[in-house]
C-alpha positions as CSV (number, residue, x, y, z in Angstrom):
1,X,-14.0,-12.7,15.7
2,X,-14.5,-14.8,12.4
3,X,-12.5,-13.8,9.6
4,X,-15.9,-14.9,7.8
5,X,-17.3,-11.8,9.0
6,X,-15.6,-9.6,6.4
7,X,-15.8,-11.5,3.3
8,X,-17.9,-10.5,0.6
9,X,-18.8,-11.7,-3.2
10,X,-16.9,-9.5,-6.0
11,X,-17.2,-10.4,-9.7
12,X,-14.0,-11.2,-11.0
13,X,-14.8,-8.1,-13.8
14,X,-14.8,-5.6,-11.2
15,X,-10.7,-6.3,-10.9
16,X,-9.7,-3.6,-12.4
17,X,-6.9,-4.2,-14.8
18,X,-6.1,-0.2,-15.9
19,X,-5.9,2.4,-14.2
20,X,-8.7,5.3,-15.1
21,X,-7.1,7.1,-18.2
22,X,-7.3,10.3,-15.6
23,X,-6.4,10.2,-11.8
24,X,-9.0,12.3,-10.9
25,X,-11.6,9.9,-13.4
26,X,-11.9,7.2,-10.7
27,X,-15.3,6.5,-8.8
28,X,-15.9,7.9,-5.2
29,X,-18.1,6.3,-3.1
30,X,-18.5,8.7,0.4
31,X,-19.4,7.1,3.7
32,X,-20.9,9.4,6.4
33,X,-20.0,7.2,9.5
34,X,-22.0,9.5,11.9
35,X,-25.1,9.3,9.7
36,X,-24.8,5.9,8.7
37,X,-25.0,5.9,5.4
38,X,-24.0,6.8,1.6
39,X,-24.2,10.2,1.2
40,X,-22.9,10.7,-2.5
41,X,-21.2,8.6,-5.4
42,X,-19.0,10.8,-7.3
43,X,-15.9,10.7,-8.7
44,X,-12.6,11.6,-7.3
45,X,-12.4,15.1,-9.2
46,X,-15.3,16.3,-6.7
47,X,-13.5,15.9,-3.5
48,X,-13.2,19.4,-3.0
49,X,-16.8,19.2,-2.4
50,X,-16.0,17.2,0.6
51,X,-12.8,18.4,2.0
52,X,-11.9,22.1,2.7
53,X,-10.6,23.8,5.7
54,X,-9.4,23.4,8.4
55,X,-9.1,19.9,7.3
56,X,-5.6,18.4,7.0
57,X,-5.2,15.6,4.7
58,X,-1.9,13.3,4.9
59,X,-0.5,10.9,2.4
60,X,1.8,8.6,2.2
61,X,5.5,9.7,0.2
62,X,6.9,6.5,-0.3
63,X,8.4,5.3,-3.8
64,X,7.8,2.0,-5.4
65,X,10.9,0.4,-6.8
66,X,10.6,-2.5,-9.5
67,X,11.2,-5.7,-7.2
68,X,10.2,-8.1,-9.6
69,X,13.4,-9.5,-11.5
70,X,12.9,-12.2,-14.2
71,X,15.8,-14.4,-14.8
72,X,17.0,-17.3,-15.0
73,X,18.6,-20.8,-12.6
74,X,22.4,-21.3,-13.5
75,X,23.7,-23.4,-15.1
76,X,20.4,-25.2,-16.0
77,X,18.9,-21.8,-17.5
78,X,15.3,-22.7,-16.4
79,X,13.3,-19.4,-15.5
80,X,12.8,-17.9,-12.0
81,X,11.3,-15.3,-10.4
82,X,12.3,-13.4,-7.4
83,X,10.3,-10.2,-5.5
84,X,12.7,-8.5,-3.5
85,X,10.4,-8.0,-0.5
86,X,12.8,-6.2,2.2
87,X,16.5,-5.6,2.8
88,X,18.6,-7.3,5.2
89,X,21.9,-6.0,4.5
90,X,24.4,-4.4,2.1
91,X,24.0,-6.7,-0.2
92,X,21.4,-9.5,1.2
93,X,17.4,-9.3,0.8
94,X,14.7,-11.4,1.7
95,X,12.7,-12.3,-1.1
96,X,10.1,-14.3,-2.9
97,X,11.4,-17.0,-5.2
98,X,9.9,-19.0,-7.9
99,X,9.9,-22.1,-8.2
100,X,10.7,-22.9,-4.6
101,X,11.2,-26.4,-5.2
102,X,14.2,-25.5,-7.0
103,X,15.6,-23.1,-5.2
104,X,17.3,-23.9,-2.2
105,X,20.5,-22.6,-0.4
106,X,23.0,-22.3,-2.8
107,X,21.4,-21.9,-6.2
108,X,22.9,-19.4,-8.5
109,X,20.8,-17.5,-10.3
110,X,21.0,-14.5,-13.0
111,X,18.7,-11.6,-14.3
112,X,20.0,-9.3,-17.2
113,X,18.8,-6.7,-19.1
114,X,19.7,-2.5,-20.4
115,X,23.0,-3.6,-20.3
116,X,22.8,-5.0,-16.8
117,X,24.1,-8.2,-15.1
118,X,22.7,-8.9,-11.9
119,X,23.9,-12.5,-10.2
120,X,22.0,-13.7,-7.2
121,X,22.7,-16.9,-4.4
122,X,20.1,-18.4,-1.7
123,X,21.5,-18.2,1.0
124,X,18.5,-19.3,3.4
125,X,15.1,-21.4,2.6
126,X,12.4,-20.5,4.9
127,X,8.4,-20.7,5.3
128,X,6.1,-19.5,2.4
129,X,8.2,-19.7,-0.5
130,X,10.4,-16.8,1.6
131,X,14.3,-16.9,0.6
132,X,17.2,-15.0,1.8
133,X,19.3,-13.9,-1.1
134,X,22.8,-12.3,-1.8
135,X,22.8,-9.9,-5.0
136,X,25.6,-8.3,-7.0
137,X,27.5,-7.5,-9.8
138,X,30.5,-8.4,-11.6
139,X,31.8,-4.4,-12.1
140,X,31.1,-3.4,-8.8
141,X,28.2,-1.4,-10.2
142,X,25.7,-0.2,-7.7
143,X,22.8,-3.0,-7.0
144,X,20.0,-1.0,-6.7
145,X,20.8,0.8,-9.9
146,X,21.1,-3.0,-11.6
147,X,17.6,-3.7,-10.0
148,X,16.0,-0.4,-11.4
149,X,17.2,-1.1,-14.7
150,X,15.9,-4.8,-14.8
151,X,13.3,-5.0,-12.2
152,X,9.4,-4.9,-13.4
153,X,7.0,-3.1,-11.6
154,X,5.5,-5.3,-9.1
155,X,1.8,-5.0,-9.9
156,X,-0.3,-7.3,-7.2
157,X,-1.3,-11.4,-8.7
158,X,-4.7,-9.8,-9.4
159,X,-3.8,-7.8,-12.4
160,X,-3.8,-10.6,-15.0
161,X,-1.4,-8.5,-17.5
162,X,2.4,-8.2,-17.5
163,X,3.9,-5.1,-16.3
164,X,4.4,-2.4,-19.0
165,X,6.5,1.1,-18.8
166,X,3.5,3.5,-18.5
167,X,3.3,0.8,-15.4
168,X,6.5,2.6,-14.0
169,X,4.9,6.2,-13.9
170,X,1.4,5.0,-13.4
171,X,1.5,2.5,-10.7
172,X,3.5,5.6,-8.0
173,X,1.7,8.4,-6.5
174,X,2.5,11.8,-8.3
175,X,4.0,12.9,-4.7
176,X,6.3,9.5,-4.7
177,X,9.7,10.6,-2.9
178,X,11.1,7.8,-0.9
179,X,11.8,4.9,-2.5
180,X,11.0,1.7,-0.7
181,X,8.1,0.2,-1.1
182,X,7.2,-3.1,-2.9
183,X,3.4,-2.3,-3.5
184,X,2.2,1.3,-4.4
185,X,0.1,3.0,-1.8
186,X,-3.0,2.6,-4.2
187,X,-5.8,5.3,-2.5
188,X,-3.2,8.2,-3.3
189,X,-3.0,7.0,-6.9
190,X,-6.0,8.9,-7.7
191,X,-4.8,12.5,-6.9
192,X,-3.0,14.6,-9.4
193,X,-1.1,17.8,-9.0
194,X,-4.0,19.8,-10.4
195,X,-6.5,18.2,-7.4
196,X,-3.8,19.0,-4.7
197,X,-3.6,22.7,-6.1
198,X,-7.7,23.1,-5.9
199,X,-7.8,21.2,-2.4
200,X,-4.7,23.6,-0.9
201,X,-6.5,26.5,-2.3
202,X,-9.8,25.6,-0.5
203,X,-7.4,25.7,2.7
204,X,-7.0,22.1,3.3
205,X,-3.3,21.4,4.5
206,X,-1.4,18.6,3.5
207,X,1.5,16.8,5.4
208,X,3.5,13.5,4.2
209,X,4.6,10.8,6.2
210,X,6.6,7.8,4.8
211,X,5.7,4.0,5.6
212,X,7.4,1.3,3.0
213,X,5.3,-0.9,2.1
214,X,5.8,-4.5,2.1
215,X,4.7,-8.2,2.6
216,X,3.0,-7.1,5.4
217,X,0.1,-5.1,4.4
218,X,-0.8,-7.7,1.7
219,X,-0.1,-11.1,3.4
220,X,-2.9,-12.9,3.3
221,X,-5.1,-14.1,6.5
222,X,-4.2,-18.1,7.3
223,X,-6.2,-17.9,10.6
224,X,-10.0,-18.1,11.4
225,X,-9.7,-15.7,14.1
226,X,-9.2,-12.7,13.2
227,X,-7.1,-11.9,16.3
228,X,-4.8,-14.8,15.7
229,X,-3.3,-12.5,12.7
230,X,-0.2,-11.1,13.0
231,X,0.8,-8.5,10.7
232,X,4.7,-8.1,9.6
233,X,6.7,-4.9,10.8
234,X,7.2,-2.1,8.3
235,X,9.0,0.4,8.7
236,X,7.9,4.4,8.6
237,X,8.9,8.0,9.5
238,X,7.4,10.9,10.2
239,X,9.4,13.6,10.5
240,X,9.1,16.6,13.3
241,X,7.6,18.6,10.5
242,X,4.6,16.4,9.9
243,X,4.5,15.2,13.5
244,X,3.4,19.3,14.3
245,X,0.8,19.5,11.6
246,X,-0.8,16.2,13.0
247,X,-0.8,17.1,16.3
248,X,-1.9,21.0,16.1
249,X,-4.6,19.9,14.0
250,X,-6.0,17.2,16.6
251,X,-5.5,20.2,19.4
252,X,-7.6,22.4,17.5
253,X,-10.4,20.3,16.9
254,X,-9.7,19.7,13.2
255,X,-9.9,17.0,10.7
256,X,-7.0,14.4,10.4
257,X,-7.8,12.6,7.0
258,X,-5.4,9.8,5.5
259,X,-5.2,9.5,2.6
260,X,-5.0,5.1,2.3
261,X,-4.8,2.3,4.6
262,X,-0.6,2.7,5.0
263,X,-1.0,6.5,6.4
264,X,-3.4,5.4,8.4
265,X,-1.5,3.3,10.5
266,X,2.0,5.0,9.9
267,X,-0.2,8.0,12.3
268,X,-1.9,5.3,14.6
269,X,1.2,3.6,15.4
270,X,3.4,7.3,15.8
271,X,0.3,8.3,18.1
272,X,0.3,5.3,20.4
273,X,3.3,6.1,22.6
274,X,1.8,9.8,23.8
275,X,-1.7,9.0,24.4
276,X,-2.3,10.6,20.4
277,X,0.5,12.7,19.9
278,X,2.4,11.6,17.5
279,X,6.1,11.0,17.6
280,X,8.6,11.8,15.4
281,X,11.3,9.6,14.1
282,X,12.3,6.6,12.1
283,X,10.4,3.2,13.8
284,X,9.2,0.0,12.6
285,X,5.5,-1.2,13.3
286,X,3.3,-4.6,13.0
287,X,-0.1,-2.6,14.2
288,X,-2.9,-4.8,12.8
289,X,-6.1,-2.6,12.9
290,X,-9.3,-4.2,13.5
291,X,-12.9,-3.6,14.5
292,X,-12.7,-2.7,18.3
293,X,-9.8,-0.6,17.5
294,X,-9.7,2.8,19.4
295,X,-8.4,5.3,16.8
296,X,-6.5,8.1,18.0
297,X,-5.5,10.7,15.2
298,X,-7.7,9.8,12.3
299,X,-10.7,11.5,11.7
300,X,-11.5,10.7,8.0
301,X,-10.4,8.0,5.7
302,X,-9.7,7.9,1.9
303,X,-9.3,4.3,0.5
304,X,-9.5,2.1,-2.4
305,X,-11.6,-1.2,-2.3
306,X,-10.3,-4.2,-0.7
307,X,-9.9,-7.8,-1.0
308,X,-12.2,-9.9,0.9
309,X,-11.2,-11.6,4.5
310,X,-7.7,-9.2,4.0
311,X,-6.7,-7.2,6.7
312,X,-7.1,-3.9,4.8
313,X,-10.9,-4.7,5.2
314,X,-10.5,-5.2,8.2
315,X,-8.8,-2.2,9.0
316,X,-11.3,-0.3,7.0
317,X,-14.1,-2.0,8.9
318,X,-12.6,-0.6,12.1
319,X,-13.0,3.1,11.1
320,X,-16.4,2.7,9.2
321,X,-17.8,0.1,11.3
322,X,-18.2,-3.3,10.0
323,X,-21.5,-3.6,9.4
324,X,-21.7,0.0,6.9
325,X,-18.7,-0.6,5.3
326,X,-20.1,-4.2,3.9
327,X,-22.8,-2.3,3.1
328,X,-21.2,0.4,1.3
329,X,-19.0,-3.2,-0.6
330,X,-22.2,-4.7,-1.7
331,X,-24.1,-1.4,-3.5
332,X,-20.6,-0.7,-5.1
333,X,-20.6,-4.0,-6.7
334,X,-24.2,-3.8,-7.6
335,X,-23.3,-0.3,-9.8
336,X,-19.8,-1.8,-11.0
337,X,-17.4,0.0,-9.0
338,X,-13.9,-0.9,-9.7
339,X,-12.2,-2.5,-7.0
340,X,-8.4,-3.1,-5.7
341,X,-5.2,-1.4,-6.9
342,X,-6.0,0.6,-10.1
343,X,-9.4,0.5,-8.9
344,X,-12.5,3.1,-7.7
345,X,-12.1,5.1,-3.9
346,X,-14.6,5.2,-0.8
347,X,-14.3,8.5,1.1
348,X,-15.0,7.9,5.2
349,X,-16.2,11.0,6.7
């Protein structure tokens, strides 16, 4: 399959920069996949309209921490960046490092800041400006404290603005309970505790699972086939309480709905080992979801707009079918939808 197949034209004003000044604000584009067609643009507020019991919605809990430090290369003092994209060890991450040309196994670096003094050494050079690196301090103070206190929030490339503090609140889901993840998961940036009150009163349930979210869901495609992606593990966990709510709901009949593409295949790749139950525990998984894909828990979809040729598309594509969801893409850019991150939502029913 051509990865050509799932690109589309976007306006670079549609990016959205801001979030909506309200969660709930944000556009909602609803997809009826068994009709074949838009059925309603709304806003995000009005999903009660299109959930209510028995349905069971699940999100995502995972925490954003702020990966991105901004330092500098010792002894020259010459700046550098580093995005802490997964842990290896006590004390050792693998990371994104700018300027790679400069930065090979053992540069010192530094990043500072409230108070803070973090130092940092490559240790390893690999593909893709990638780097292993070794991070601590000179007082034995807690790393991951140093990183919270100097770290930025690591908004995506597409938002053309530095990070700000509102970004710390603003850019994490108001359910946010794990921390982990080095990208928000952006569809469940749209609810707000008021929203999750009205749906819960309406009798729609709501169970969390917990996927971290890394390189992997935003790397971009390098191949022409789409099947010659490969998509690099996170890890997730569902715990015995969630795996229950999934699976009585799927025995009686009802409505699984995710909320974002990082539930969605936290539940796919739990539900693959029992022919659609879905196992408990702590795993890692590299599932790449793509048109021809035979979904096994989810029965409803809510999810932000993607880039073009990514493999969140593609993913998308696979639940709405290809051909619709394009079709969906085009009239949302024709009536200035916001897409990406602190973008507008599409509801797949």
């Amino acid at each position: 399959m051509d990865v050509g197949l799932f690109d589309f034209d976007l306006p670079p004003e549609l990016i959205a920069q801001e979030p909506a000044p309200n969660r709930e604000d944000a556009r909602l584009l609803v997809l009826d996949r068994g009709a074949g067609r838009i059925v309603a643009h709304a806003h995000v507020r009005d999903l009660p309209s299109f959930l209510s019991a028995p349905d069971l919605l699940v999100v995502n809990d995972t925490r954003v921490f702020p990966a991105r430090l901004l330092g500098r290369r010792v002894p020259s003092g010459g700046a550098v960046e580093c995005l802490l994209v997964k842990r290896l060890g006590v004390d050792q991450w693998e990371a994104l490092m700018h300027p790679g040309q400069k930065l090979h196994p053992g540069a010192q670096v530094e990043f500072s800041g409230s108070g803070h003094l973090l130092h940092g050494e490559v240790l390893g050079q690999h593909f893709h400006g990638r780097r292993t690196v070794r991070l601590w301090t000179d007082d034995a103070q807690d790393v991951e404290a140093a990183v919270d206190a100097i770290g930025h929030i690591p908004l995506p490339p597409y938002i053309r603005r530095a990070d700000r503090p509102e970004d710390r609140e603003r850019y994490q889901t108001v359910y946010a309970r794990e921390r982990g993840s080095i990208a928000a998961p952006t569809a469940g940036l749209h609810l707000t505790p008021r929203l999750l009150g009205v749906l819960a009163q309406g009798g729609v349930e709501r169970a969390a699972v917990t996927l971290h979210v890394g390189y992997g869901t935003f790397q971009p495609v390098r191949v022409n086939r789409v099947e010659d992606h490969r998509v690099e593990e996170e890890w997730f966990d569902v715990s015995e309480a969630a795996a229950s709510a999934i699976d009585a709901a799927r025995e009686s009949g009802r409505r699984v709905v995710a909320v974002g593409t990082t539930t969605t295949r936290a539940l796919e790749s739990a539900a693959t080992d029992r022919g659609g139950r879905v196992t408990p525990g702590i795993r890692s998984t590299s599932a790449f979801i793509y048109p021809g894909y035979r979904f096994q828990v989810l029965g409803g979809l809510l999810t932000n707009f993607h880039l073009p040729r990514s493999s969140l598309l593609m993913l998308v594509s696979a639940f709405g079918g290809r051909d619709l969801v394009l079709a969906a893409y085009h009239e949302a850019v024709g009536l200035g939808y916001r897409f990406y991150s602190y973008g507008d939502a599409m509801l797949i029913l």
